[in-house]
C-alpha positions as CSV (number, residue, x, y, z in Angstrom):
1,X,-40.8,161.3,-12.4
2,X,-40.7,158.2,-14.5
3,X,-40.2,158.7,-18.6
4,X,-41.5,155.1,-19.3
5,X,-44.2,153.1,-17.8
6,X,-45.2,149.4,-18.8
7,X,-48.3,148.2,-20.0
8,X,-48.9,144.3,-19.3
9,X,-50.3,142.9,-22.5
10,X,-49.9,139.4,-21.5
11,X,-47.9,137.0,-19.6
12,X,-44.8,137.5,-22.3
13,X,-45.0,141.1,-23.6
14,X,-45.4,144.4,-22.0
15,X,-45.8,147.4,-23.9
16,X,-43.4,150.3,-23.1
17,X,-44.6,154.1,-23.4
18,X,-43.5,157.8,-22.7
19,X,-44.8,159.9,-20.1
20,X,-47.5,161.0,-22.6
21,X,-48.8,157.7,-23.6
22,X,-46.4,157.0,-27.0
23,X,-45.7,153.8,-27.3
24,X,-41.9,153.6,-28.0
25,X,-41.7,149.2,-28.2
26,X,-42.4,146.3,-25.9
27,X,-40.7,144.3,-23.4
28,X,-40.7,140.5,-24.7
29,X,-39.7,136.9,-22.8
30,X,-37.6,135.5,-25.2
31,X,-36.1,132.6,-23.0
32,X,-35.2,132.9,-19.6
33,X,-34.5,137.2,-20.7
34,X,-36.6,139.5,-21.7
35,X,-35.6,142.2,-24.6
36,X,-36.9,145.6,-25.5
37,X,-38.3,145.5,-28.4
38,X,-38.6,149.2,-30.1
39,X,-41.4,150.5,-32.3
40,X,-42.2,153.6,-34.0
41,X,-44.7,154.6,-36.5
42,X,-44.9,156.3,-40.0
43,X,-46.9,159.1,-40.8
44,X,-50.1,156.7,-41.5
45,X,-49.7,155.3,-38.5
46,X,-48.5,151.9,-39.2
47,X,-45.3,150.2,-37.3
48,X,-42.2,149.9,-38.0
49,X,-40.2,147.6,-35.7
50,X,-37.2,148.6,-34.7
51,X,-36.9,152.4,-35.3
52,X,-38.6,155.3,-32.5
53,X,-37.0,157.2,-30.4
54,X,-35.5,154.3,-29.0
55,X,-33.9,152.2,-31.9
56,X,-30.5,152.0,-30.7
57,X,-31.8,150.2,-27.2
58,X,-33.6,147.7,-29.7
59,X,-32.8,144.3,-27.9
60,X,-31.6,145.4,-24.7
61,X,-31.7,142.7,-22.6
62,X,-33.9,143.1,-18.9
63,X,-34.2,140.0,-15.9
64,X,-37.7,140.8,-15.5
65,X,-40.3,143.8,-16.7
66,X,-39.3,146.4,-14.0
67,X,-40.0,149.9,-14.6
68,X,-37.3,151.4,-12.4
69,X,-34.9,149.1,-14.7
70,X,-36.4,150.3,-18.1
71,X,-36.0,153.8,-17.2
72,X,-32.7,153.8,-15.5
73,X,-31.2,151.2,-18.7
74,X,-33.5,153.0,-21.7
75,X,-34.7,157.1,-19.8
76,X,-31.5,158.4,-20.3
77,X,-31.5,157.7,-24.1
78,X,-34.8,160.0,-24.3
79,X,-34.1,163.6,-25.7
């Protein structure tokens, strides 16, 4: 079972969630790469780039917006 899935937002951003629908960052072109970009949110809800559950992947570099890749390079970071 796959912990992440992507969500295409557009042609240079996909948004990355957990199994249950939390999104945990987005995958963005920057270039010719495209990095993870990690999110999480305070207790009112608003974003704060960089933190999550997955804050130390922040700017992991990906060839392309594969979901086997995200959760083989970012899944195994999950607890």
């Amino acid at each position: 079972m796959a912990l992440l899935t992507l969500k295409p937002v557009n042609a240079n951003v996909h948004s990355v969630h957990l199994a249950d629908g939390t999104h945990v960052g987005n995958l963005k072109r920057v270039g010719s790469v495209w990095k993870f970009k990690a999110v999480g949110y305070d207790t009112h809800g608003a974003v704060e780039p960089g933190c999550g559950p997955l804050t130390n992947q922040h700017n992991t570099v990906f060839a392309q917006p594969d979901a086997a890749a995200v959760n083989r390079q970012l899944g195994s970071h999950l607890s």
